[in-house]
N, C-alpha and C positions, 0 to 999 in steps of 0.2 A: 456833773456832766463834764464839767472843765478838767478835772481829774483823768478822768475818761480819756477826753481828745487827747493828754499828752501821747498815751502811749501808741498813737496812731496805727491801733489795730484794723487791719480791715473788714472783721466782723462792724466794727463802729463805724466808720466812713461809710458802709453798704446800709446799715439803717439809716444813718443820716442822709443820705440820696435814697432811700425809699419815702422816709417822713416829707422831703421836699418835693416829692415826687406830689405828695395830696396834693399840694397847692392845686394844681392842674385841675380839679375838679372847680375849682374855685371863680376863674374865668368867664366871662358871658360871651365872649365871642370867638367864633372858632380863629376868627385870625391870631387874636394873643395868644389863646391857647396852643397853637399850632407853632407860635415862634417859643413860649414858653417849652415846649416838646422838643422841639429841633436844639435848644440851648441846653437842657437835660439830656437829650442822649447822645449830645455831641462831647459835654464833660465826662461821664460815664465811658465812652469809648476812650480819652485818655485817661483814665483811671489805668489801676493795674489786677486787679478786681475782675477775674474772668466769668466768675457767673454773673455779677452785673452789666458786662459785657455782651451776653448773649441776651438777657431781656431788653438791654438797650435796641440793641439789633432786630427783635422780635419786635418791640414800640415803631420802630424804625420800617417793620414791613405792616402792621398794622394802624398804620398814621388816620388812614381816611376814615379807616371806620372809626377809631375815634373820636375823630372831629366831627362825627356822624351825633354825637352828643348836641354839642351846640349846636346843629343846624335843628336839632329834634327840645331845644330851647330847655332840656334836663328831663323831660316829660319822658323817657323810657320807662316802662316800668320790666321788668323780669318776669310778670304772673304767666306767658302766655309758656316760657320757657319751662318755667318749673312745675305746670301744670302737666307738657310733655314729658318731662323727667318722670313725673307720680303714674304717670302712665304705664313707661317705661318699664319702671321698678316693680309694678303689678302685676304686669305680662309676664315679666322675668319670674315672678314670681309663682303665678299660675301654670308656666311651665317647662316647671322642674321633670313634669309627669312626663313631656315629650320625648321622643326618641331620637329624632333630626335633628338637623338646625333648620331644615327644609320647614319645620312644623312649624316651629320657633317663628323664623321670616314670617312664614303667612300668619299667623296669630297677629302680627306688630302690623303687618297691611291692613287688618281688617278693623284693628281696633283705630289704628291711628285715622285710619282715610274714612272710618264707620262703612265699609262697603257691606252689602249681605254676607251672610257666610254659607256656604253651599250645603244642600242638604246631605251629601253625602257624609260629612262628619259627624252627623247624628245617628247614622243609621248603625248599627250592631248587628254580626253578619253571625 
């Protein structure tokens, strides 16, 4: 790795502030966390490093909800999200057969919200 750092490429220095970046998870409380944050995308903006730049900036407008971890004490879990994804992907799936995007939408209403679905879509004219 010390080989490495000589040649102070910035492909290397941009993993190396993303591997320091984990720490962040690491924290119990949002206040460290939150100064930890601030001192991570304040060094990143003087980098020279323009796509770590713009995720700095991105961390930078999405603070709160981050810090939305600790006050939720690490207990988020993802299931409820990736549950709506496989939903998603099914409807997507099922239709292919549709002609609109009109159909489309209402398919994704009905399944996500579970509302009835009208008997006119049944019926065969």
């Amino acid at each position: 790795m010390q080989e490495l750092l000589q040649y102070n490429l910035k492909s290397i220095r941009s993993t190396l502030q993303k591997e320091d970046f984990q720490r962040f998870w690491s924290y119990r409380s949002s206040y460290w966390g939150g100064k930890f944050l601030d001192a991570r995308c304040t060094r990143t903006m003087r980098s020279k490093i323009e796509p770590m730049k713009k995720v700095a900036k991105m961390l930078r407008r999405k603070r709160e909800l981050l810090l939305n971890w600790f006050r939720a004490d690490g207990e988020l879990s993802s299931g409820v999200v990736e549950g709506f994804n496989n939903k998603l992907k099914l409807i997507t799936r099922k239709s292919y057969g549709f002609r609109t995007q009109k159909g489309y939408e209402t398919a994704l209403y009905h399944t996500l919200s579970n509302l009835p679905e009208p008997t006119f879509t049944h019926k065969f004219f």
